[in-house]
C-alpha positions as CSV (number, residue, x, y, z in Angstrom):
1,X,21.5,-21.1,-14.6
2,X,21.7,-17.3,-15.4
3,X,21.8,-15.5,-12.1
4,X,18.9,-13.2,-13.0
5,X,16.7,-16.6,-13.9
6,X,17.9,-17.9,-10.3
7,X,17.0,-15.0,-8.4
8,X,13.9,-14.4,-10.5
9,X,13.2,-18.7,-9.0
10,X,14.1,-17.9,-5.9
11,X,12.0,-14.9,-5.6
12,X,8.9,-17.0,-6.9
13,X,9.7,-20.1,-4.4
14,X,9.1,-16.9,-1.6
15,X,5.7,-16.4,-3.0
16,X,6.1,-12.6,-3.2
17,X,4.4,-12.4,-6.1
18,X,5.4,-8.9,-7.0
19,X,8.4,-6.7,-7.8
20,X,7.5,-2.7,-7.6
21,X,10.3,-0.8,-9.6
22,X,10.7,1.3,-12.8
23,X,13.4,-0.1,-15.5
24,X,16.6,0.7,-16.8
25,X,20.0,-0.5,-18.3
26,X,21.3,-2.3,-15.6
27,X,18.3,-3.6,-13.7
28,X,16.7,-4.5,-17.0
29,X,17.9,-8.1,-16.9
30,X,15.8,-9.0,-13.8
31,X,12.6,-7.9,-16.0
32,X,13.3,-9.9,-18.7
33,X,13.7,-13.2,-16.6
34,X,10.6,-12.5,-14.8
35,X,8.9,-11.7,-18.8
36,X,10.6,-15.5,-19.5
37,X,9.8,-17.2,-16.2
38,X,7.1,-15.8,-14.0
39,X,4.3,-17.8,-15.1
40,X,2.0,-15.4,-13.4
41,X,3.5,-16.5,-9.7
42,X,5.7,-13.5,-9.9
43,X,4.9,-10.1,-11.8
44,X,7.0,-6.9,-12.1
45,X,4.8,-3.6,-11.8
46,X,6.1,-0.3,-13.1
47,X,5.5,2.9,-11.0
48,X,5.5,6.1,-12.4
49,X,8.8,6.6,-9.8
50,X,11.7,4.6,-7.8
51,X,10.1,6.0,-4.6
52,X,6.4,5.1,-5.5
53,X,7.5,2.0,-6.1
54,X,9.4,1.4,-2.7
55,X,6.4,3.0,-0.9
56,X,3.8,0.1,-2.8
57,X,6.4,-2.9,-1.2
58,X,6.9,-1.5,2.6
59,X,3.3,-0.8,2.2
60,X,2.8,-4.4,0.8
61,X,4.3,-5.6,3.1
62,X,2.6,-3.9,6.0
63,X,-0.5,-5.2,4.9
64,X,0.1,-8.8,3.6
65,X,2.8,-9.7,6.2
66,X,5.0,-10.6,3.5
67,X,8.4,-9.6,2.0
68,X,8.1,-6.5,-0.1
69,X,10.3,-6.2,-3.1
70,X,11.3,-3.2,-5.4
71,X,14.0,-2.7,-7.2
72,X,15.8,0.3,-9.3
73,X,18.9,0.5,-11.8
74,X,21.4,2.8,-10.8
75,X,22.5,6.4,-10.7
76,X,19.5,8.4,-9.8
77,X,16.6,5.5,-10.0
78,X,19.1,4.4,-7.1
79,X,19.1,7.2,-5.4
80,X,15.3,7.8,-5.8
81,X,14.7,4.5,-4.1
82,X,16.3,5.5,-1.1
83,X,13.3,7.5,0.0
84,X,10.3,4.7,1.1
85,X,13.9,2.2,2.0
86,X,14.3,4.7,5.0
87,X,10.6,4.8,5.7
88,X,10.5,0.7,5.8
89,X,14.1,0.8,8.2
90,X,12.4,3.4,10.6
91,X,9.4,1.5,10.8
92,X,10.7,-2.1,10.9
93,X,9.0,-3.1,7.9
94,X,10.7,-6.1,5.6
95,X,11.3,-4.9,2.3
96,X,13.9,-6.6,0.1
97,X,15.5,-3.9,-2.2
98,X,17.4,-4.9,-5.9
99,X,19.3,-2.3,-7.4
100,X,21.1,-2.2,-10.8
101,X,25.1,-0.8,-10.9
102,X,27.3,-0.6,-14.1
103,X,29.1,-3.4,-15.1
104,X,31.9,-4.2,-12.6
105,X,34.9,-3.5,-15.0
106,X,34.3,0.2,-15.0
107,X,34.1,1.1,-11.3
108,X,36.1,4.2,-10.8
109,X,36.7,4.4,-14.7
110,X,34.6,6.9,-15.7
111,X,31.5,4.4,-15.6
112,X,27.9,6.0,-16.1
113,X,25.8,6.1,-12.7
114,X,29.1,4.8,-11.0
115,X,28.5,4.2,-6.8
116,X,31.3,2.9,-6.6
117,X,32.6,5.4,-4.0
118,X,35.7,5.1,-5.8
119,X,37.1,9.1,-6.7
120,X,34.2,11.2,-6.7
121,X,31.2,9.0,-7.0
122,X,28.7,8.1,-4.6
123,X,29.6,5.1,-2.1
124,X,26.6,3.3,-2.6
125,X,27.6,1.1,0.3
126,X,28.0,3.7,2.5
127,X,24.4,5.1,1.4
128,X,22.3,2.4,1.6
129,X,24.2,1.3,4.9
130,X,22.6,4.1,6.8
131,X,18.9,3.1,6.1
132,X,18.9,-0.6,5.8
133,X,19.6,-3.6,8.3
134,X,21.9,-5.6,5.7
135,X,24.2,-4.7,2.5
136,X,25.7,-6.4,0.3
137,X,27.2,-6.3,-3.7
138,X,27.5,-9.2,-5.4
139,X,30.5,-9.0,-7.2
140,X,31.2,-13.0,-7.7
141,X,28.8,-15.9,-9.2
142,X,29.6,-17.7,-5.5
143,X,28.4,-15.6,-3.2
144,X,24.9,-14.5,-4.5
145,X,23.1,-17.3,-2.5
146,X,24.9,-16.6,0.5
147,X,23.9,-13.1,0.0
148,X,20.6,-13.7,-1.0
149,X,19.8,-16.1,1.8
150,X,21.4,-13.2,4.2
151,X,19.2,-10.9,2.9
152,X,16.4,-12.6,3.3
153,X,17.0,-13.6,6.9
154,X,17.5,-9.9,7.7
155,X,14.7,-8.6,6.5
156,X,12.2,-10.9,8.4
157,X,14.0,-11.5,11.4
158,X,14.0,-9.9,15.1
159,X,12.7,-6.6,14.5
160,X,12.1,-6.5,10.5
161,X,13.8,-3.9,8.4
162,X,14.5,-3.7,4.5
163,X,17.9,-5.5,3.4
164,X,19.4,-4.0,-0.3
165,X,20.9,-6.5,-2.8
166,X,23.1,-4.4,-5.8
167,X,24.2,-5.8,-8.7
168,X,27.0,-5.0,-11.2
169,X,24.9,-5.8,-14.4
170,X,27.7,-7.7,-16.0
171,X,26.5,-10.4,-12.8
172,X,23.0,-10.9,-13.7
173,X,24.4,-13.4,-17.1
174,X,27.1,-15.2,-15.2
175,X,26.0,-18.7,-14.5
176,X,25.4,-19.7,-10.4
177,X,23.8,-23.2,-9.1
178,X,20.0,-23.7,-8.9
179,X,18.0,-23.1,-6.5
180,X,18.8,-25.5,-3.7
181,X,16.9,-27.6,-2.8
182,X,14.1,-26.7,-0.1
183,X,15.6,-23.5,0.2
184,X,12.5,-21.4,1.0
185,X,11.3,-23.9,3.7
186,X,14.9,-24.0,5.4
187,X,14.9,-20.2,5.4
188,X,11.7,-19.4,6.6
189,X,12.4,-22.0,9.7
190,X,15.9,-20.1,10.4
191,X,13.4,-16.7,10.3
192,X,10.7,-18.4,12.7
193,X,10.0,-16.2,16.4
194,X,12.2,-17.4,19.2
195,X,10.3,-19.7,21.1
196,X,9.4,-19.0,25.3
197,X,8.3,-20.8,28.6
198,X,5.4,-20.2,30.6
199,X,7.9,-18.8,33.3
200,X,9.1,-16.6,31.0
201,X,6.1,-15.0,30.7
202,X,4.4,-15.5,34.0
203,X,5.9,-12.7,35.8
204,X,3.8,-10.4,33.1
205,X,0.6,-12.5,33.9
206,X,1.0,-11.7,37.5
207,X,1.6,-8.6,37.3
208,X,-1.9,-7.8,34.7
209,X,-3.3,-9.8,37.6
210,X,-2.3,-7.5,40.5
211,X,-2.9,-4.5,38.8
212,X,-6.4,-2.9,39.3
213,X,-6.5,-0.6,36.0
214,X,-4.4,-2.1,33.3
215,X,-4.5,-1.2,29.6
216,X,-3.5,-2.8,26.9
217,X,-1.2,-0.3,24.0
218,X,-1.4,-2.2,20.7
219,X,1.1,-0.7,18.1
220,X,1.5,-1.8,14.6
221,X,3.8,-4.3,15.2
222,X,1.5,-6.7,16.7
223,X,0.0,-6.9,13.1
224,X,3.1,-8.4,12.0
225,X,3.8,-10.6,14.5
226,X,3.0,-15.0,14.2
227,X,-0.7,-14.7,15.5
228,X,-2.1,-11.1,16.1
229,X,-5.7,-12.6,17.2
230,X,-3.7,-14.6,20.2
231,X,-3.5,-10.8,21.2
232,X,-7.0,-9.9,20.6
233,X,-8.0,-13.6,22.2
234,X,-6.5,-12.1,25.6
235,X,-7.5,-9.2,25.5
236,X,-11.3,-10.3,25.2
237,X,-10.6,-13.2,27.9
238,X,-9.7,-11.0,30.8
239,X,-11.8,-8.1,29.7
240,X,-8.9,-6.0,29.2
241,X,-9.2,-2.3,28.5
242,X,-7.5,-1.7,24.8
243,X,-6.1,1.6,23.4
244,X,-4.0,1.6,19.8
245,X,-1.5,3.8,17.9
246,X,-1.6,5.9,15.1
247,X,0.1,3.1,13.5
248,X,-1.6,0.3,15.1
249,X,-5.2,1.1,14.5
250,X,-6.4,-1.7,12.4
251,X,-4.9,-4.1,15.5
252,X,-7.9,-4.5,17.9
253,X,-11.5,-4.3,16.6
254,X,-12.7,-0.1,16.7
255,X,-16.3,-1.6,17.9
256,X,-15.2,-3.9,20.7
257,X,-16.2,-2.7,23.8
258,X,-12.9,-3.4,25.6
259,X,-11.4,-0.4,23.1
260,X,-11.1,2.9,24.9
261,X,-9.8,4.4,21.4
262,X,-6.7,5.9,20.1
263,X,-3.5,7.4,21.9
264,X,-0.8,9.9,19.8
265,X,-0.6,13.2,18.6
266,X,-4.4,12.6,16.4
267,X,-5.2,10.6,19.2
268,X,-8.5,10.7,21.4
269,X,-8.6,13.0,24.6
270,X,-10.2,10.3,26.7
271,X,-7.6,8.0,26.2
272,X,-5.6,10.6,27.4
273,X,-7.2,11.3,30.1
274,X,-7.7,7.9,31.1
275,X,-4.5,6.5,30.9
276,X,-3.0,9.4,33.1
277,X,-5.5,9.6,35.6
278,X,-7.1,5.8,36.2
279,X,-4.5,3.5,34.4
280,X,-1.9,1.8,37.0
281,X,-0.1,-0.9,34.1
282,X,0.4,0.0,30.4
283,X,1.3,-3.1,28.6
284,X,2.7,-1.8,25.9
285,X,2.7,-4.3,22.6
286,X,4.6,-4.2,19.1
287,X,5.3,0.1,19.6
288,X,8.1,1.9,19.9
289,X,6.2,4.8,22.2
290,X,8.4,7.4,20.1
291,X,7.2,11.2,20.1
292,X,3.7,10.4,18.0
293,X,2.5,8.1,20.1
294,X,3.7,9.5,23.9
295,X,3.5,13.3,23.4
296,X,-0.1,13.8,25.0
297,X,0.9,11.8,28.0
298,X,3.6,14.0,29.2
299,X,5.3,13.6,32.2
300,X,2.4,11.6,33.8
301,X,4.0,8.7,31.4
302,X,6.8,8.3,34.0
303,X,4.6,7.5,36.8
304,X,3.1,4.5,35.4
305,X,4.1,1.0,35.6
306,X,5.2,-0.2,32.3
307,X,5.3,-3.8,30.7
308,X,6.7,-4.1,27.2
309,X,6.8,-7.2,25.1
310,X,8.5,-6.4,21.4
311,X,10.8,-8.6,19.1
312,X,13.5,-6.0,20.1
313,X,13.0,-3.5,23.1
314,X,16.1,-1.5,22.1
315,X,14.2,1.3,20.8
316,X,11.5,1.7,23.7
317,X,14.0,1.5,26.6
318,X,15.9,4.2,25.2
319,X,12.6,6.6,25.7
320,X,11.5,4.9,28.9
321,X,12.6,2.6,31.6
322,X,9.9,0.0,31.9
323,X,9.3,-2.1,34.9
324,X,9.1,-5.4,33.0
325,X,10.6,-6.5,29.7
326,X,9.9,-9.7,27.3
327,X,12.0,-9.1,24.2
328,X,9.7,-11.6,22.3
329,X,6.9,-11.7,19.4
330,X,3.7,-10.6,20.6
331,X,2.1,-13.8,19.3
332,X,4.3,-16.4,20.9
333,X,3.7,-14.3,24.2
334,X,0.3,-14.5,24.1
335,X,-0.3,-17.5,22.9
336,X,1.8,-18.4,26.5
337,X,-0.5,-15.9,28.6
338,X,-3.7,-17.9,27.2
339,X,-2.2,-21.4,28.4
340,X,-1.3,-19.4,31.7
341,X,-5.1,-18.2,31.9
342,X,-6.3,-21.6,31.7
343,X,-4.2,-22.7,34.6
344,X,-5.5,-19.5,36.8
345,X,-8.5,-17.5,35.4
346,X,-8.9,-14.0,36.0
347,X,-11.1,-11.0,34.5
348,X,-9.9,-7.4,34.7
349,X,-12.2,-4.9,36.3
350,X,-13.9,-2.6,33.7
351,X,-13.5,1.0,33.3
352,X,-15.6,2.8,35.1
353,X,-17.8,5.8,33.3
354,X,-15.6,5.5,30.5
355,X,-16.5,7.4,27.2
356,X,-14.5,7.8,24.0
357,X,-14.3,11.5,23.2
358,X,-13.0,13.5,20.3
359,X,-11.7,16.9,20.1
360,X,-14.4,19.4,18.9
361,X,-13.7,20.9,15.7
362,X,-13.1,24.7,15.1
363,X,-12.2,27.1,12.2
364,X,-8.7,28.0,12.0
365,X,-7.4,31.3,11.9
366,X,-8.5,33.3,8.6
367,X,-5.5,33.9,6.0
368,X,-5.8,37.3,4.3
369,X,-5.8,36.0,0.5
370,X,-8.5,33.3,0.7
371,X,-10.6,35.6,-1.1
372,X,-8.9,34.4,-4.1
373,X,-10.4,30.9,-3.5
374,X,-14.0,32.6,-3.1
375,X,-17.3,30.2,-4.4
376,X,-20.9,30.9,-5.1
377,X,-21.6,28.3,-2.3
378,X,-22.9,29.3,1.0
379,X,-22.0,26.7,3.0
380,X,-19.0,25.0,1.1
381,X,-17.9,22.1,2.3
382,X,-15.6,21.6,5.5
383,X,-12.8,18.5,5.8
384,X,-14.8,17.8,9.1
385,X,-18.0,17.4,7.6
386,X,-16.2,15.5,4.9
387,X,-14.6,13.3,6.9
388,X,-18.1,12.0,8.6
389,X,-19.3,11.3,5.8
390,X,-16.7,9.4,4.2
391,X,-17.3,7.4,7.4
392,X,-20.0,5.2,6.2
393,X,-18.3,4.5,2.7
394,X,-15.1,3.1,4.1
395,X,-14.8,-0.7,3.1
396,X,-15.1,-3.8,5.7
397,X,-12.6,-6.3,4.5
398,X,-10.6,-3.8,2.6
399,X,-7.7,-1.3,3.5
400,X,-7.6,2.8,4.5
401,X,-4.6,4.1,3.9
402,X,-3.9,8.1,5.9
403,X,-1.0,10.1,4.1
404,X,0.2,13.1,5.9
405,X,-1.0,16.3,7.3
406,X,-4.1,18.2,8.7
407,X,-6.0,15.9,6.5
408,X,-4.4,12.8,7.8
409,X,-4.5,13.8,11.6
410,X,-8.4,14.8,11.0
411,X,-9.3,11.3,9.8
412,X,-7.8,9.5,11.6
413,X,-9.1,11.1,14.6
414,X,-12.8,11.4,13.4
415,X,-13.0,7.4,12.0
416,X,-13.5,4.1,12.7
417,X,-11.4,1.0,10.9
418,X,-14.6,-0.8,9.7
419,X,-14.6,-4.6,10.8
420,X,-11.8,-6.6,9.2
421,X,-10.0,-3.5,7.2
422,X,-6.2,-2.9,7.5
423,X,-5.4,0.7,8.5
424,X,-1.8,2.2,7.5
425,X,0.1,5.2,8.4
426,X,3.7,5.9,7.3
427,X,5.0,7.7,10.7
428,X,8.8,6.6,10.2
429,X,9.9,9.6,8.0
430,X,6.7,10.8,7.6
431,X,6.7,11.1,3.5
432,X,4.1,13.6,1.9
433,X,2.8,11.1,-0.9
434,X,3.9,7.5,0.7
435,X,-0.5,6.3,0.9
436,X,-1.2,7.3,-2.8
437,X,1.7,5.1,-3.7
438,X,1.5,2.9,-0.9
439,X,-2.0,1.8,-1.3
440,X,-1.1,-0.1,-5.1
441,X,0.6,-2.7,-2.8
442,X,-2.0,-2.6,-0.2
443,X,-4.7,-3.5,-2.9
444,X,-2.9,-5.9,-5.0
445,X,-2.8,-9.4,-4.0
446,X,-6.3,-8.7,-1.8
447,X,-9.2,-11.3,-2.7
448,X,-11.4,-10.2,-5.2
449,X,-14.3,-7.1,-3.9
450,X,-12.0,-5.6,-1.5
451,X,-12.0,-1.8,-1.8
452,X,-8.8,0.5,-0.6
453,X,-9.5,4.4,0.4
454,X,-6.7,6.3,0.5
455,X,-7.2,9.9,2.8
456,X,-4.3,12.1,1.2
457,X,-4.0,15.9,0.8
458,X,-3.3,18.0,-2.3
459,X,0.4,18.6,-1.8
460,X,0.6,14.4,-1.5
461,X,-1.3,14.6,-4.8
462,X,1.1,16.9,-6.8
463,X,4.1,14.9,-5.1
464,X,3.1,11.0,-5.8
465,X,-0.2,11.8,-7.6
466,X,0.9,10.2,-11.1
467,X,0.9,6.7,-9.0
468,X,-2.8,7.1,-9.6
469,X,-2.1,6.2,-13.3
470,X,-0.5,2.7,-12.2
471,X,-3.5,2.2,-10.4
472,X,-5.3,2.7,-13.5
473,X,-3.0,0.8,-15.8
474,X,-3.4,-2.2,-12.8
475,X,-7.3,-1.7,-12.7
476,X,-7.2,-1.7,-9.1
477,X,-10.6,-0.5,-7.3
478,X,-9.0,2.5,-5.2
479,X,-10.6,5.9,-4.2
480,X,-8.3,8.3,-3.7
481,X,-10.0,11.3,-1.8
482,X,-7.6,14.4,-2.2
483,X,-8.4,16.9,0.3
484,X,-7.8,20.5,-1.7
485,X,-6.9,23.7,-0.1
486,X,-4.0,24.3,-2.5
487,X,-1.4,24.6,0.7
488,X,0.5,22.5,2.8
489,X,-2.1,22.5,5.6
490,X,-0.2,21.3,8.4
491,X,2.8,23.5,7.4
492,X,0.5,26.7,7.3
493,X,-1.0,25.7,10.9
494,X,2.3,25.5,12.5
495,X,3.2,29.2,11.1
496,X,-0.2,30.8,12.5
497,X,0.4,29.6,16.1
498,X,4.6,29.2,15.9
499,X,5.4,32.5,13.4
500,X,2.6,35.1,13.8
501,X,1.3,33.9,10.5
502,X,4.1,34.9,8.4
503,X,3.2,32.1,5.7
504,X,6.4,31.6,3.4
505,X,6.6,28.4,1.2
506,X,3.4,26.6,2.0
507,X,0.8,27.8,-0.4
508,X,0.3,27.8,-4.4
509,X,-1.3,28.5,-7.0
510,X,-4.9,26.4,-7.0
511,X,-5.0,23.7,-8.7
512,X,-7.7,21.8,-10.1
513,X,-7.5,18.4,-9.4
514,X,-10.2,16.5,-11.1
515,X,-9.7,18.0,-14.3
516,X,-5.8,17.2,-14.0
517,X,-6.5,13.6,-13.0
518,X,-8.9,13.4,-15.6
519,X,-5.9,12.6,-18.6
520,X,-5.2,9.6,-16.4
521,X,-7.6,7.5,-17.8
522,X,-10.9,7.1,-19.3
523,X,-14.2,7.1,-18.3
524,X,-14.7,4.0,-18.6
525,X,-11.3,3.6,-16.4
526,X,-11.2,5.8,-14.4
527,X,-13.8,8.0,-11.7
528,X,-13.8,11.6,-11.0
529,X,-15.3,13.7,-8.9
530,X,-15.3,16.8,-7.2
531,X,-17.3,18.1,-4.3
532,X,-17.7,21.7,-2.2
533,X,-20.5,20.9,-0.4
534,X,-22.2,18.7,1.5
535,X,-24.8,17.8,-0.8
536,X,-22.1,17.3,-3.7
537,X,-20.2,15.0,-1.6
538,X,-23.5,12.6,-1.4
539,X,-24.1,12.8,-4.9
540,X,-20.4,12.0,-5.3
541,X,-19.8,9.0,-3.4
542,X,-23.5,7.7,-4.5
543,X,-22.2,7.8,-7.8
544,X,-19.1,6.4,-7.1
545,X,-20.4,3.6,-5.4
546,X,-22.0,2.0,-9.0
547,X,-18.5,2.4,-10.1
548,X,-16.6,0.8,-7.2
549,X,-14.7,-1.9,-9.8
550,X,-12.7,0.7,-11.2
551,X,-9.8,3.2,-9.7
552,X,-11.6,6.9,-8.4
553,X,-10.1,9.9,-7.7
554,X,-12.4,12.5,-5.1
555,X,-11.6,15.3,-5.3
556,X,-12.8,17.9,-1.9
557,X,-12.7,21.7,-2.5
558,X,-11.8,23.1,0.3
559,X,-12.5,26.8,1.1
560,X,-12.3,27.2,5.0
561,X,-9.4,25.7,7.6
562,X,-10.4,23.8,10.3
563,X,-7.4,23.4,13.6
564,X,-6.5,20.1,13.3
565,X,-7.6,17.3,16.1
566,X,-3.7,17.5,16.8
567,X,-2.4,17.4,20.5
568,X,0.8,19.6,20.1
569,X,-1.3,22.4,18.7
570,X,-4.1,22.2,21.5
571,X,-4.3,22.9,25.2
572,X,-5.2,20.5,27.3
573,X,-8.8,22.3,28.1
574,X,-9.5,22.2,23.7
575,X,-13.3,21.2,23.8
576,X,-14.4,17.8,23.2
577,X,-17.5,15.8,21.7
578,X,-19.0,12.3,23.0
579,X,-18.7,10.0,20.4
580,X,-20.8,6.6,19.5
581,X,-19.0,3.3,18.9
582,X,-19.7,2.7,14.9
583,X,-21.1,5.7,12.6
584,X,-20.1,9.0,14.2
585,X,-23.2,11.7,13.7
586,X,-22.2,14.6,11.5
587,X,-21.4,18.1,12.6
588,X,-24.0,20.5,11.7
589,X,-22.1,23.7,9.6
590,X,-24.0,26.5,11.4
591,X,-23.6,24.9,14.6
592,X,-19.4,24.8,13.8
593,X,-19.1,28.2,13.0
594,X,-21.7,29.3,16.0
595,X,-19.6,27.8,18.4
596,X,-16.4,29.6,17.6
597,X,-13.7,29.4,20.6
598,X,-13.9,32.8,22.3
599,X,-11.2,31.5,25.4
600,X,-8.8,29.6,22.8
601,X,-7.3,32.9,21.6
602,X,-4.8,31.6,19.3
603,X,-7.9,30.0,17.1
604,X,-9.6,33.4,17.1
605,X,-9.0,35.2,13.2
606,X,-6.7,38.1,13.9
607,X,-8.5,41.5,13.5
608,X,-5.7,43.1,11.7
């Protein structure tokens, strides 16, 4: 058998169903055996770019709990790749990457695209070696199972990460044995959790026992581990207070009455305030506490008693020094705490006068040219307002995906995750762009009706925004909202309070989004809009919503900048709103602009 048919078999005996990449002259073999041999169980699509297509398989794989794949052909598809591969390493997400290289015989002879690292070319190894958990060239017929199989294992194992395959493209015709026999079964019981003991895990039981205000800190990793809901299930046994991560959102139901709400840099104040003032244990679950998620705890963080139970607690005990450790997945650990609750029940005390708050919002500092964005509207449209609207059109059952910025931080502070919706974030290396990409391999593979939203700003637009076409090519129900100021909003923030407003490389020239997005497709393929006020907006997603079958771009014109709900750009004594469990009430326009901060002088527009 070939080696591109075998890996193209052993790909479909992994049930990953898809391959994210864009083609080329020495990855093109791997297309044609899945054209010969996929059968529909495995299907190659073709982003517009090599890291669009890596974002769709880490976010894939986020979602699905399965093995992303991608793949690129050499030279600079290669090097394109390398992009959403770092963001899958950082984050611990499995992602299985295949990348093309000239043919063997000409390394270090003048071969196109050579990475050989032989004179002066690229050392691939080297490259990919820095963002991945496991290398490897196959440069004989013999060793591409072993290879394969290490790969594999890698990439789903302990703490996940992405694993990179390359191949000389002479390879990919040699002849290598079938598929052995039971070789998906056999490797996905050498990738199962580690097994633990009751004792193992008692000393954490006692110690949620003893303590008199614990809380629970759900990061995204618990949505990867074997049984997420044996998390949930203790949680809702004990009555255990719940907070999440930016990451972690989606983890614990937002309507459950156990969750106090979000912790990070977007997070919620009362959290906050509640886990430095009243919490005693922080049982921190599947999250790395890096700078995101700890920042608006400050030092208080070192007073607290700390459990952590993670596949691999190398990265959080580098930050902190936590009083108890279980190096284990979440699931297998809780699946023990609920046999060790049956042998001694308990129920945690609940909070006491708890309520989830959320930073008021304000309008940021003026900048001197936004006359040249000027409307005939008189109240346009403000991301807030925006944002609580959006609210009630988010999908149950489907997936939200925040991309990065003001807008991000903003929606993800103002909303709920509706019941039984995935929530994803790429916080590893942060990627303008990653959730317009991301959210093709969030949606496909879903059951039919579910609905993705993706929350992105402009500048994500102009860098990932012709991913939007594969989503129309796919047919995949998607709205994209693009939140439009035409500027890097978060970029323009940090120069108002950081660099006396000196604004250098963060704003452009507008752009008009729905008309640009408009070539993509089709009316009868594609949905525009475009909303500056409130009333638009309505019409908008009304509209949209007898078009929900088919990919939608929304655009929001944007005329006025609102501070983000962002801790490292707040003082502690930033005003806050009461908020509802469920639909959050909207924010009356006059009543934001009435209400204008006099005592935070750093928000108030500079009278020069």
């Amino acid at each position: 058998m070939k080696l591109s048919d075998a890996l193209v078999k052993a790909l479909m005996f992994l049930d990953v169903r898809y391959i994210f990449g864009v083609s080329g002259a020495n990855i093109e073999h791997i297309h044609d055996a899945i054209h010969r041999l996929g059968e529909g169980k495995l299907q190659s699509v073709m982003a517009k770019s090599e890291d669009g297509a890596a974002f769709m398989a880490d976010c894939r794989a986020r979602v699905h709990q399965t093995l992303g794949v991608c793949c690129s052909t050499s030279g600079g598809g290669m090097v394109n790749l390398i992009a959403g591969i770092a963001e899958s390493y950082a984050e611990s997400v499995p992602v299985l990457a295949l990348v093309g290289q000239p043919p063997s015989a000409l390394d270090g002879r003048g071969a196109f695209q050579d990475s050989s690292g032989i004179g002066r070319t690229v050392d691939a190894m080297k490259l990919w070696g820095a963002v991945a958990k496991y290398v490897a060239k196959i440069s004989t017929p013999d060793s591409f199972w072993y290879h394969l199989t290490e790969a594999v294992k890698a990439a789903l194992s302990g703490r996940p990460g992405p694993a990179v395959l390359m191949f000389p493209r002479d390879i990919f015709e040699q002849e290598v044995e079938p598929c052995p026999e039971n070789w998906a079964d056999n490797l996905k019981n050498l990738i199962r959790p580690t097994a633990v003991t009751l004792d193992m895990i008692r000393p954490l039981f006692e110690e949620i026992c003893r303590a008199n205000n614990p809380v629970l800190i759900l990061g995204h990793g618990v949505q990867r581990c074997s049984d997420p809901q044996a998390v949930v299930d203790f949680a809702r046994s004990v009555s255990l207070p719940t907070v999440t991560t930016l990451s972690g959102r989606s983890v614990f139901p937002n309507n459950d009455p156990l969750y106090l709400g979000m912790l990070g840099v977007a997070g919620h104040p009362s959290v906050h305030t509640y886990l430095k003032t009243k919490a005693d244990l922080l049982i921190v679950v599947g999250a790395g506490f890096n700078i995101m998620t700890r920042q608006p705890l400050g030092s208080a963080l070192f007073d607290k008693k700390i459990a952590v139970v993670n596949v691999d607690v190398g990265e959080i005990t580098r930050i902190i020094s936590p009083d108890l450790v279980v190096e284990a997945d979440a699931g297998v650990t809780f699946r023990a705490l609920l046999e060790l609750l049956k042998q001694k029940p308990f129920k945690v005390k609940p909070p006491q006068d708890y309520a989830l708050e959320r930073f008021k919002p304000f309008l940021a500092r003026s900048i001197p040219s936004e006359d040249r964005r000027q409307t005939t509207n008189s109240q346009p449209l403000l991301q807030s307002e925006a944002i609580t609207i959006l609210q009630d059109f988010l999908p149950e059952n489907g997936h939200i995906l925040y991309d990065a910025g003001n807008c991000a931080a903003a929606a993800l502070h103002m909303t709920c995750v509706p019941r039984g919706s995935s929530s994803t974030i790429a916080l590893g290396m942060g990627g303008m762009g990653y959730a317009i990409a991301g959210a093709i391999g969030a949606q496909l593979g879903s059951p039919s009706g579910t609905r993705t939203v993706v929350c992105a700003g402009d500048g994500a637009l102009l860098m990932t925004g012709f991913e939007i076409h594969t989503a129309v090519d796919l047919g995949l129900p998607i709205l994209f909202v693009v939140f439009n100021n035409n500027m890097h909003g978060m970029c323009v923030t940090r120069q108002q309070l950081f660099f006396e407003s000196r604004l250098e490389c963060v704003r452009y020239a507008p752009v008009n989004i729905a008309l640009s997005v408009r070539g993509f497709g089709t009316t009868d393929r594609l949905w525009v809009g475009s909303a500056g006020t409130v009333d638009e907006l309505r019409y908008q997603l009304e509209d949209y919503s007898n078009h929900t079958d088919l990919p939608g771009v929304l655009e929001l014109r944007l005329l006025h900048e609102e501070l983000p709900p962002f801790t490292p750009f707040l003082p502690e004594y930033a005003p806050t709103i009461p908020v509802g469990k469920g639909k959050s009430k909207g924010i009356s326009h006059t009543k934001l602009q009435s209400n204008f901060p006099e005592n935070l002088p750093f928000l108030v527009p500079s009278p020069h």
